[in-house]
LUMPATI-310134 format. One record per residue: residue number from 1; residue in three letters; z, y negated, x of N, C-alpha, C in turn. Coordinates in steps of 0.05 Angstrom, whole numbers, plus 5000, padded with zeros to 4 digits. Atoms other than C-alpha are relative to their C-alpha. Layout:
<atoms>
+-----+---------+------+------+------+------+------+------+------+------+------+
: num : residuo :  n_Z :  n_Y :  n_X : ca_Z : ca_Y : ca_X :  c_Z :  c_Y :  c_X :
+-----+---------+------+------+------+------+------+------+------+------+------+
: NUM :     ALA :    Z :    Y :    X :    Z :    Y :    X :    Z :    Y :    X :
...
+-----+---------+------+------+------+------+------+------+------+------+------+
</atoms>
This chain:
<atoms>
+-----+---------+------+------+------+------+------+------+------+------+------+
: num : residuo :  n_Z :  n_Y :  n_X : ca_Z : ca_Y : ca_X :  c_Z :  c_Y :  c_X :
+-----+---------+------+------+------+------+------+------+------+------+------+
:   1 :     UNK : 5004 : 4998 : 5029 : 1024 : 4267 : 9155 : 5022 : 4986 : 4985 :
:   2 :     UNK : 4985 : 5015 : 5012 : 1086 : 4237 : 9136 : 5003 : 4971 : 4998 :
:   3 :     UNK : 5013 : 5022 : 5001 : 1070 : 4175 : 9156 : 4975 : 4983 : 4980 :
:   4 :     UNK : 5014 : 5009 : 5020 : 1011 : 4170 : 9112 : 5019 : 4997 : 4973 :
:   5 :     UNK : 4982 : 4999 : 5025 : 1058 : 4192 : 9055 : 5011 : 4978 : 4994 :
:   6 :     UNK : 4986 : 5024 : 4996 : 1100 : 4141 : 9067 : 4986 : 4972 : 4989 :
:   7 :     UNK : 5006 : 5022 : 5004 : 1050 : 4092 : 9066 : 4988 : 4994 : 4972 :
:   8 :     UNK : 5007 : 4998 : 5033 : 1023 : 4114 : 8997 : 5015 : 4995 : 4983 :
:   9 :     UNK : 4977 : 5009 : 5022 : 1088 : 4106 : 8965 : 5015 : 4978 : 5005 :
:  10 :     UNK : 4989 : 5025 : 4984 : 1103 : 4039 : 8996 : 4986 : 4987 : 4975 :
:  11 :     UNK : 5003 : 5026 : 5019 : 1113 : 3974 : 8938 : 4979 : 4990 : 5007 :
:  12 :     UNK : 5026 : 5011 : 4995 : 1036 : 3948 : 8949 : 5002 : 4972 : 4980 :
:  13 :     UNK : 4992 : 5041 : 5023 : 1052 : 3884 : 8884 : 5016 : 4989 : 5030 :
:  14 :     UNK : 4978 : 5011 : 4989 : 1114 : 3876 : 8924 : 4992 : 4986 : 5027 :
:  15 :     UNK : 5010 : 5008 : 4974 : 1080 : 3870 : 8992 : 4976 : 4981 : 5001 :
:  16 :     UNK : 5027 : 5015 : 5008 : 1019 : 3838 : 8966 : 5013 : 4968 : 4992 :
:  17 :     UNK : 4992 : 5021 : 5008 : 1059 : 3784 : 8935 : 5025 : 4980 : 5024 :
:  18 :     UNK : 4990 : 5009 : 4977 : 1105 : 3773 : 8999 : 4980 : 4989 : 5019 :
:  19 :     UNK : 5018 : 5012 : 4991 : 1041 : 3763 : 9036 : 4980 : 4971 : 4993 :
:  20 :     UNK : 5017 : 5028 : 5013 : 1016 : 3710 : 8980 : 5019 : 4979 : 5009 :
:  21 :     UNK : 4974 : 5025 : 4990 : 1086 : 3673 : 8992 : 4997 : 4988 : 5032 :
:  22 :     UNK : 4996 : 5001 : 4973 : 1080 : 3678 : 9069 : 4974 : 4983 : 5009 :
:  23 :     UNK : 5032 : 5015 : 5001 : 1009 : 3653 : 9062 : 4998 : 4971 : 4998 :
:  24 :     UNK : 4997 : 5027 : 5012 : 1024 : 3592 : 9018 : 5015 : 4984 : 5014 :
:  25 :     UNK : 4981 : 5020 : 4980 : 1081 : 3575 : 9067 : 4989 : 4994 : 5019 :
:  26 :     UNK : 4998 : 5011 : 4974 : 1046 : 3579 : 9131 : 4975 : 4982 : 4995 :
:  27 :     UNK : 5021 : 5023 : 5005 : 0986 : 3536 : 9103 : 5007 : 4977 : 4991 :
:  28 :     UNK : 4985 : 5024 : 5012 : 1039 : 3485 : 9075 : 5003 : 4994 : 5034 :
:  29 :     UNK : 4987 : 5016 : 4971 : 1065 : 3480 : 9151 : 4979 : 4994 : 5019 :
:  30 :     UNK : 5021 : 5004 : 4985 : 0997 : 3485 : 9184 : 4990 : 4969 : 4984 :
:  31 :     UNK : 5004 : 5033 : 5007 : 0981 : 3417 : 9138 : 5014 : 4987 : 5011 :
:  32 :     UNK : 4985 : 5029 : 4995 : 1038 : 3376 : 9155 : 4995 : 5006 : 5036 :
:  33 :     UNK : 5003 : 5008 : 4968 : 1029 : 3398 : 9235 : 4975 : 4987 : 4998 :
:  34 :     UNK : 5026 : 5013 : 4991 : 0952 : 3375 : 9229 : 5007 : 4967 : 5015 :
:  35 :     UNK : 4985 : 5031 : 4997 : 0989 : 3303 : 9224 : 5009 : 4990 : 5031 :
:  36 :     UNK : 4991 : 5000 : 4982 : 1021 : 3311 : 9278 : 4992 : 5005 : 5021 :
:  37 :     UNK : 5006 : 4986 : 4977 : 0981 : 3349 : 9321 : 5022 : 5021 : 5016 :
:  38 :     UNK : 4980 : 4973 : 4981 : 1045 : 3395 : 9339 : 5008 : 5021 : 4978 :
:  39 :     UNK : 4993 : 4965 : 5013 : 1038 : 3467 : 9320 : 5024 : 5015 : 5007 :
:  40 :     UNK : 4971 : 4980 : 4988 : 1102 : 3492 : 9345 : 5012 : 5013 : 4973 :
:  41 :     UNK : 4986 : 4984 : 5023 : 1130 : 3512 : 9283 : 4977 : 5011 : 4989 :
:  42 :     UNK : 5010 : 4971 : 5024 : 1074 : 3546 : 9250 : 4990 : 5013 : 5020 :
:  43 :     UNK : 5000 : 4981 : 4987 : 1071 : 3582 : 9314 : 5027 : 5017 : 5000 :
:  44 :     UNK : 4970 : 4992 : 5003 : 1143 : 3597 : 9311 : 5004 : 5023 : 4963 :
:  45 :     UNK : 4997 : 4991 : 5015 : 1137 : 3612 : 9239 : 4986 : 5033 : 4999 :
:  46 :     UNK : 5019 : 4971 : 5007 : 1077 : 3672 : 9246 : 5010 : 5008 : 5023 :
:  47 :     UNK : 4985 : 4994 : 4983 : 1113 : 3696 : 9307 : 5026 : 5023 : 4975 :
:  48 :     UNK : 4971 : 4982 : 5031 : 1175 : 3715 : 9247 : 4990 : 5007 : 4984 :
:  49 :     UNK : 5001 : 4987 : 5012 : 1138 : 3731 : 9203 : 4990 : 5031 : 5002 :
:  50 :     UNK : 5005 : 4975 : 4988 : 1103 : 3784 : 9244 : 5030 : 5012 : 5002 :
:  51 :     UNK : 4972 : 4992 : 4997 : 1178 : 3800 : 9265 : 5016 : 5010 : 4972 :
:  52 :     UNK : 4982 : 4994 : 5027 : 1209 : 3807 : 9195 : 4981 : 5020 : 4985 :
:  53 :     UNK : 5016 : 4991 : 5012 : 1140 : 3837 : 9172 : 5005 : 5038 : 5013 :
:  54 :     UNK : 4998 : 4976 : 4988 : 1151 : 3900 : 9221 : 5030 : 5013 : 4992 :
:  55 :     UNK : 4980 : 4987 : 5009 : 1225 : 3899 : 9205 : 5009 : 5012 : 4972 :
:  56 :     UNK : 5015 : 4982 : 5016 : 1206 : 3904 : 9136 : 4994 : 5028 : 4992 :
:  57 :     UNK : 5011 : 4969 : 5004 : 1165 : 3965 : 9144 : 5016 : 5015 : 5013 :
:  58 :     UNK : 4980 : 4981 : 4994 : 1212 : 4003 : 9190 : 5025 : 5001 : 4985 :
:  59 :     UNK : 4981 : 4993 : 5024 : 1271 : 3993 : 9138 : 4994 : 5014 : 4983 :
:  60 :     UNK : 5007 : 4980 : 5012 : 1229 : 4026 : 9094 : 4994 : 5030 : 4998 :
:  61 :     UNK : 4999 : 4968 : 4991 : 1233 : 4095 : 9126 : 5036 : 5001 : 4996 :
:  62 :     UNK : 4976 : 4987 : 4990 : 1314 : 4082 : 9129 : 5011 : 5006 : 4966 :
:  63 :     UNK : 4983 : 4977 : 5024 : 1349 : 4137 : 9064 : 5026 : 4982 : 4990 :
:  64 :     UNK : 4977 : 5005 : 5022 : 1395 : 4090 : 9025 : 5022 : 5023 : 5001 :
:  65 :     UNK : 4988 : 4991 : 5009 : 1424 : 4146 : 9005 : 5022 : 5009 : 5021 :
:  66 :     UNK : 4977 : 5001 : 4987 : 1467 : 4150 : 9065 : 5017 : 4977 : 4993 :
:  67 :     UNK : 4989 : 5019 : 5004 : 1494 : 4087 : 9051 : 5023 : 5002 : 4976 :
:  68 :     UNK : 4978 : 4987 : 5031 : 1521 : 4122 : 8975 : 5012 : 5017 : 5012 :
:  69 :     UNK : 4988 : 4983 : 5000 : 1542 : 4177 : 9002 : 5024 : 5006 : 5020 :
:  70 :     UNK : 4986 : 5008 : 4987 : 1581 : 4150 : 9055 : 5013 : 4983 : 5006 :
:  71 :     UNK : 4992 : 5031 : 5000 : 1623 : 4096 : 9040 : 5022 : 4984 : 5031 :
:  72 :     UNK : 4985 : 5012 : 4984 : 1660 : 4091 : 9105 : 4978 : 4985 : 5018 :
:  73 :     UNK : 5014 : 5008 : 4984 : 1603 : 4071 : 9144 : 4991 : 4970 : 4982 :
:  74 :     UNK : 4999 : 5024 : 5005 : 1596 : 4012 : 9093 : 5026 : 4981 : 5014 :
:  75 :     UNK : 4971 : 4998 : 4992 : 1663 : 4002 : 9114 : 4995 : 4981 : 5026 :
:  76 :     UNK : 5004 : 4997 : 4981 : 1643 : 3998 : 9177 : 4985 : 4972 : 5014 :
:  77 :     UNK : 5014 : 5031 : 4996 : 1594 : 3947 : 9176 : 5003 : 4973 : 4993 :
:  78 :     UNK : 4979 : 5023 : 5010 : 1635 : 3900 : 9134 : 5018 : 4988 : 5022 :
:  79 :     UNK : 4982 : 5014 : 4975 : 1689 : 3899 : 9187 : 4983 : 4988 : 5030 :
:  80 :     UNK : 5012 : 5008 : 4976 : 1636 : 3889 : 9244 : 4986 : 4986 : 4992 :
:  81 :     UNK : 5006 : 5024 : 5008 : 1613 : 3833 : 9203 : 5025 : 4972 : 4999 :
:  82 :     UNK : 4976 : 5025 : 4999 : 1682 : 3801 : 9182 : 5010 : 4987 : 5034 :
:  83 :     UNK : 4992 : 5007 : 4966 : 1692 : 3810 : 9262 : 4977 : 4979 : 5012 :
:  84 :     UNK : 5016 : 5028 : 4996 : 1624 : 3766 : 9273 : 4998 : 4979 : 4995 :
:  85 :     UNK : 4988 : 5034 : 5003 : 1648 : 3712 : 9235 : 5032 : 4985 : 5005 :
:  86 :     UNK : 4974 : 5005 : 4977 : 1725 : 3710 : 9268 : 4982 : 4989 : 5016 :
:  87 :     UNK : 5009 : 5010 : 4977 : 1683 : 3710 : 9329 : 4994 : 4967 : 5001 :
:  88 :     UNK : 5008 : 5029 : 4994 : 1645 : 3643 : 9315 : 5028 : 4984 : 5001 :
:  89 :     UNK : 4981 : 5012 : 5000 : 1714 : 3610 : 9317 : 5009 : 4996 : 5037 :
:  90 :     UNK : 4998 : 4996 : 4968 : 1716 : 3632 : 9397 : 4977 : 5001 : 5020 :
:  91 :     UNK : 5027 : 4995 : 4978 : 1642 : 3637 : 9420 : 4986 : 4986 : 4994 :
:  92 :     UNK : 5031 : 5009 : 4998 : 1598 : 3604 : 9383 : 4998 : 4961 : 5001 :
:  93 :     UNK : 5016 : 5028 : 4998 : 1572 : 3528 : 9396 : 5011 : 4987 : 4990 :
:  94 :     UNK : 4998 : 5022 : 5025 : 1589 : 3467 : 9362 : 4976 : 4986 : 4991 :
:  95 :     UNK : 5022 : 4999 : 5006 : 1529 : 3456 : 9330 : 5007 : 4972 : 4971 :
:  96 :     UNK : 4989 : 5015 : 5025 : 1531 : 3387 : 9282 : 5019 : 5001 : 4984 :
:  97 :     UNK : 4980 : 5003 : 4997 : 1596 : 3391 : 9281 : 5012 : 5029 : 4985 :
:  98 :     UNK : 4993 : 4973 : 5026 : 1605 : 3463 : 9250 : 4989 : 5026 : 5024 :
:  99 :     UNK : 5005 : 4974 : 4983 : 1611 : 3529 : 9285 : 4993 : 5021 : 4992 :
: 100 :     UNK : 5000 : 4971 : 5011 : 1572 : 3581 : 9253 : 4976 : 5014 : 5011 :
: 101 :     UNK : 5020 : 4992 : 4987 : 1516 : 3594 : 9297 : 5008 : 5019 : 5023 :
: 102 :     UNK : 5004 : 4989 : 4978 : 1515 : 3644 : 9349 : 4969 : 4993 : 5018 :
: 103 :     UNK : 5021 : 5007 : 4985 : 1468 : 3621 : 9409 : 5003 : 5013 : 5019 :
: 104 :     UNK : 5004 : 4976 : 4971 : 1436 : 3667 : 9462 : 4971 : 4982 : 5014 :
: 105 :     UNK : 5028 : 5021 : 4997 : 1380 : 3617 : 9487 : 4978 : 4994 : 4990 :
: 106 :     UNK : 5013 : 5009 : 5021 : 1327 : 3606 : 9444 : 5010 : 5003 : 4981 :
: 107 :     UNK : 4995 : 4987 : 5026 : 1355 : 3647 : 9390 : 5029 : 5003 : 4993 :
: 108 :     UNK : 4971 : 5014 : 5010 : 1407 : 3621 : 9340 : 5002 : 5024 : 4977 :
: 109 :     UNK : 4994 : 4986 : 5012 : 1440 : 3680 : 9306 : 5022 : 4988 : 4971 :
: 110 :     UNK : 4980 : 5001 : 5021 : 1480 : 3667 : 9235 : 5011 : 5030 : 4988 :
: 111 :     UNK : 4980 : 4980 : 5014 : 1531 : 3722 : 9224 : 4996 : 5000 : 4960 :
: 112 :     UNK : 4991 : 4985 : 5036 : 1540 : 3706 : 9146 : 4969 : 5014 : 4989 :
: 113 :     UNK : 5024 : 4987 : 5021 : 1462 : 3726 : 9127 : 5012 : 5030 : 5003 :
: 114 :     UNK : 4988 : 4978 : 5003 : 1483 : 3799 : 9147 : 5027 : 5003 : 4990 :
: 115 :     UNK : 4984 : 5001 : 5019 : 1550 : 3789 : 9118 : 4991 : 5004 : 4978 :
: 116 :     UNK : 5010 : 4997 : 5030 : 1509 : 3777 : 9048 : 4990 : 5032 : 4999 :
: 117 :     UNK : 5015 : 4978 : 5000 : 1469 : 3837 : 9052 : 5024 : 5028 : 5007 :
: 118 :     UNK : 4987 : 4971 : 5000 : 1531 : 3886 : 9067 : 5020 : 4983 : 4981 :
: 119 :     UNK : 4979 : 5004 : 5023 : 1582 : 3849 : 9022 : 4982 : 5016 : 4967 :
: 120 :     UNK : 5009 : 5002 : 5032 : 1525 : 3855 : 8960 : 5004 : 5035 : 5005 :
: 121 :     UNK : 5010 : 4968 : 4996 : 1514 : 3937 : 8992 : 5034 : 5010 : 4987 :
: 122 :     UNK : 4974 : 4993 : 5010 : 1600 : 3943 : 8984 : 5006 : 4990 : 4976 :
: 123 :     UNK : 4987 : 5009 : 5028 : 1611 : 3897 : 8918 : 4982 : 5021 : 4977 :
: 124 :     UNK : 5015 : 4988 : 5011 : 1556 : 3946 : 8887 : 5011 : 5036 : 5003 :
: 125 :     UNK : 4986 : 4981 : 5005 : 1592 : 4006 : 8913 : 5022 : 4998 : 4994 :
: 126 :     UNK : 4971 : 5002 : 5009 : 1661 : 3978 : 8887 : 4993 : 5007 : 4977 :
: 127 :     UNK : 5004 : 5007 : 5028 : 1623 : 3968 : 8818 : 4992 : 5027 : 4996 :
: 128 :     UNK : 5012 : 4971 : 5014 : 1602 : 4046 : 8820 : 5026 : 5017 : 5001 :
: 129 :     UNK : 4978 : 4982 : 5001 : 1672 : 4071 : 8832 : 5012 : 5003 : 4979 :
: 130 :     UNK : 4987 : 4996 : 5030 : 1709 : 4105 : 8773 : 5025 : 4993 : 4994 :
: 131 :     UNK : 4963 : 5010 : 5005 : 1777 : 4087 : 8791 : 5001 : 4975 : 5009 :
: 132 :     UNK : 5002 : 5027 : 5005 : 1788 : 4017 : 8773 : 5023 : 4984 : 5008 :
: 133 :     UNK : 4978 : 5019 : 4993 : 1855 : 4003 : 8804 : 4982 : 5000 : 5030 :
: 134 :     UNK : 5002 : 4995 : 4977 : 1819 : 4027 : 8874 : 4976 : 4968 : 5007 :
: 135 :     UNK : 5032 : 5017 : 5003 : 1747 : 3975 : 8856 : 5029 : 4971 : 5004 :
: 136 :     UNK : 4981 : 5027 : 4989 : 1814 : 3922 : 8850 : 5002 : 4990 : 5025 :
: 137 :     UNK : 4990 : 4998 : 4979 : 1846 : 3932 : 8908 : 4977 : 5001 : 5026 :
: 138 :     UNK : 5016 : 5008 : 4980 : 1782 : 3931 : 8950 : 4987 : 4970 : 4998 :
: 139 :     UNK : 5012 : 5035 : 4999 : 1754 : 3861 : 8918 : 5024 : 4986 : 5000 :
: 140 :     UNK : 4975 : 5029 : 4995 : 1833 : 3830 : 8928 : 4997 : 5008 : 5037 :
: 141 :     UNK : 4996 : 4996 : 4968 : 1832 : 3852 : 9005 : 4969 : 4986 : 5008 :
: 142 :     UNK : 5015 : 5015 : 4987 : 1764 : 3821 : 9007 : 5003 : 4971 : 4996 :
: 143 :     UNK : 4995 : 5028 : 5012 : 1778 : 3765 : 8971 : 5026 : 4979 : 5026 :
: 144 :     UNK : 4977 : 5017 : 4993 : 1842 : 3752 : 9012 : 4980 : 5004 : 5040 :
: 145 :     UNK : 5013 : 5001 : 4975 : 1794 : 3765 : 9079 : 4980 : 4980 : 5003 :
: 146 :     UNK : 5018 : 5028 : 5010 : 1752 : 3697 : 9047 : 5014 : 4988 : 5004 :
: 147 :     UNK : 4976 : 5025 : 5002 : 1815 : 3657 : 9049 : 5001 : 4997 : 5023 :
: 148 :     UNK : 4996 : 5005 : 4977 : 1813 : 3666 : 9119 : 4969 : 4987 : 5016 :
: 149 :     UNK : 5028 : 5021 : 4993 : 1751 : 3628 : 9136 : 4986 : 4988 : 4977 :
: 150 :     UNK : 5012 : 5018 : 5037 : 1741 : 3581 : 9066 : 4977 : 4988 : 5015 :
: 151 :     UNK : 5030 : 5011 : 5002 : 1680 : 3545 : 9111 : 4982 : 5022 : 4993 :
: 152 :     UNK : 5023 : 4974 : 5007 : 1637 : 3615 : 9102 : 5011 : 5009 : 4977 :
: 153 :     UNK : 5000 : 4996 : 5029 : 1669 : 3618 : 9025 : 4964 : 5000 : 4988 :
: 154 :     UNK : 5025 : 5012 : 5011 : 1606 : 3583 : 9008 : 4976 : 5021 : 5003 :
: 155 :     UNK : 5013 : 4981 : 4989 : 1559 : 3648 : 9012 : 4965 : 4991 : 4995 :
: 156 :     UNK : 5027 : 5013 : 4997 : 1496 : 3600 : 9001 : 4997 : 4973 : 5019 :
: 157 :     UNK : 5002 : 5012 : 4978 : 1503 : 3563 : 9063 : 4965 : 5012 : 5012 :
: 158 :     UNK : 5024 : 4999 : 4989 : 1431 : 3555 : 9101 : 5001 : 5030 : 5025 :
+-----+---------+------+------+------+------+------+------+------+------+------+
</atoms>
């Protein structure tokens, strides 16, 4: 029963309109393979989007509200991010002349997209805290944790 629930109160525009996007893309890449005759990428592409489409829906069961109510566990995920981009300095590839890929054989991991997604979750709980020397003192300790890898400054890298 909860399950149904769930699915009744699930963004339907939101999803409807992700599906028109996902649509428009994979019929843009299915034209230019015709040309070619090689589908690999818009097999590759509906492959992820199935993949992102499931991950998607199972995020949507996961309660935010741990995330407010527990700021160490942001904490948490920040540092086991800042630690995945140290890492690429020791593990990952040289990849066109730039090391920010993690590679496990097919599949090429980039640390900073999850970086974005818990920096915006912590700069959003800095911006809800009431004490304004503390909101400081957490965006200069991040700030000065950016100085230490200026190539991933750039937080709109591919």
């Amino acid at each position: 029963m909860f399950f149904l629930s769930h699915i009744k109160k699930l963004d339907w525009i939101l999803i409807a309109s992700t599906l028109l996007l996902v649509f428009i893309g994979l019929l843009s890449i299915y034209s230019s393979s015709i040309g070619k005759a090689d589908f690999f990428n818009f097999k590759k592409q509906i492959i992820f989007f199935g993949i992102g489409f499931l991950l998607m829906f199972l995020f949507s069961f996961f309660d935010y509200r741990i995330l407010k109510n527990n700021p160490y566990l942001i904490l948490v995920f920040y540092f086991l991010c800042c630690f995945g981009l140290l890492g690429l300095f020791f593990f990952a590839p040289e990849i066109r002349g730039i090391k920010s890929w993690y590679k496990a054989g097919p599949i090429s991991v980039d640390p900073i997209e999850f970086t974005k997604i818990i920096l915006i979750i912590l700069l959003a709980k800095c911006m809800n805290l009431s004490n304004l020397q503390q909101m400081q003192q957490i965006l200069l300790f991040h700030l000065s944790l950016m100085n230490l890898h200026p190539l991933k400054m750039n937080l709109s890298l591919t």
